[in-house]
N, C-alpha and C positions, 0 to 999 in steps of 0.2 A: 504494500500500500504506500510507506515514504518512497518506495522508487517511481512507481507512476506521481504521485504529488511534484517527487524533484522536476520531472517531463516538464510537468504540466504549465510548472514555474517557469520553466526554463524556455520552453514555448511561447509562453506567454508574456514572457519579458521582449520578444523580437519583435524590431518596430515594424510595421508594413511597408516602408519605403527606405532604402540607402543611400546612401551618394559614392559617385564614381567621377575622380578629375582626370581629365586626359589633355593634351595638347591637343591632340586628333578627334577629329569629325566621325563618328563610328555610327553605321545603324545599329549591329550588335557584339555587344562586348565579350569576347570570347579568353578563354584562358589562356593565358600564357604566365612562360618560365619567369619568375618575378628575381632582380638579384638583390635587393634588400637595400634598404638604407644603414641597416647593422647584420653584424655575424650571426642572426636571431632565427630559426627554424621556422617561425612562422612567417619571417621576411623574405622566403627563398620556396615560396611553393609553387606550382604550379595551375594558378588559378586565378579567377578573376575577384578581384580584391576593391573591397566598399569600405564603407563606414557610418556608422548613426550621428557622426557628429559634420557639420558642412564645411564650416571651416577648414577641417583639418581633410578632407575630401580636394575642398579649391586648392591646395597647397599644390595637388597632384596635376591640376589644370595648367600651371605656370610653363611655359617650354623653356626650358635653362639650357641653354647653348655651351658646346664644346667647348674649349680655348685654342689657340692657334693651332697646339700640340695632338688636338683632338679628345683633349679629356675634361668630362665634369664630374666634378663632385661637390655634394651638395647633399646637406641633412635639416632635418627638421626640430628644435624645440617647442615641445607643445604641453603647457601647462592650463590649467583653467584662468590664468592671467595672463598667460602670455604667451603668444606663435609667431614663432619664428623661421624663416628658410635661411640659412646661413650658407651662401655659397663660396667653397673653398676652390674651385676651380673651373670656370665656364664663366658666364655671365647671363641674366635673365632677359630674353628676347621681348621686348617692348613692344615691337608691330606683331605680332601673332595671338588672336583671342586663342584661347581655351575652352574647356567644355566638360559643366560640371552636370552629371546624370543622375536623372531620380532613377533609382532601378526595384522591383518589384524584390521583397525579400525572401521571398517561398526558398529558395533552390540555396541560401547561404548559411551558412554556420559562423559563429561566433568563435575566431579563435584567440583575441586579446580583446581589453574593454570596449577598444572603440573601432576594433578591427575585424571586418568579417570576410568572408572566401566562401565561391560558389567554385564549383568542377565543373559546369556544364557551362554553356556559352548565355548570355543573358541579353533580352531585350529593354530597349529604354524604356521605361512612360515618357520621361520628358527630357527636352535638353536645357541648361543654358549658359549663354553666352558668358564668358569668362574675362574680362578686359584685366591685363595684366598690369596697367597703368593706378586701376583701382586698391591694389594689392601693395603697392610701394612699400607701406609700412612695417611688413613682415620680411623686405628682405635684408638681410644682412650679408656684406663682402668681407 
């Protein structure tokens, strides 16, 4: 009986919509090999990766450009006071919108608080437009 309750909680805690930021214009988001922002098991799966918080979604929208050499690197601090993109190597592309997605939450699991992963390929409800110029505040060089 407490293991159906735990389900039921656990079900029931899942919001019905996520967000997903991309750089790219997608009709649908399909899984791919993710290489993480950290050494983290759950940064490295192979799946298509949301979140219940939007903020921390849009972060994923920003297109952060290579450096001459061809490398970016680039992480995120995200506290409930304060988000941050701190970028160590690239630069954040100014003329390029992004594209932050409502996605339907049936098909994802919960694998960190505010981080979820679906296996199968996933369709939008909605899109929208991303201006990176709006975002200024969160980056850091």
């Amino acid at each position: 009986m407490s293991i159906e309750l735990l389900e039921f909680i656990e079900e029931s805690s899942k919001p019905p919509v996520l967000f997903h930021g991309s750089p790219y214009k997608l009709d649908i988001i399909v899984p791919n090999q993710a290489t993480g922002l950290e050494n983290r098991a759950n940064d490295r799966l192979n799946s298509v990766y949301a979140s219940d918080e939007r903020n921390y979604a849009i972060m994923f929208a920003l297109n952060i450009l290579a450096d001459k050499k061809g490398v970016k690197s680039w992480s995120i601090s995200w506290t409930p006071d304060l988000l941050e993109v701190v970028i160590e190597e690239g630069k954040l592309d100014l003329t390029t919108e992004g594209y932050l997605y409502r996605l339907p939450s049936d098909t994802f699991r919960k694998v960190e608080h505010f981080q979820w992963v679906s296996d199968v390929p996933v369709k939008p409800l909605e899109c929208e437009i991303i201006k990176p110029t709006d975002h200024l505040h969160w980056i850091h060089v």
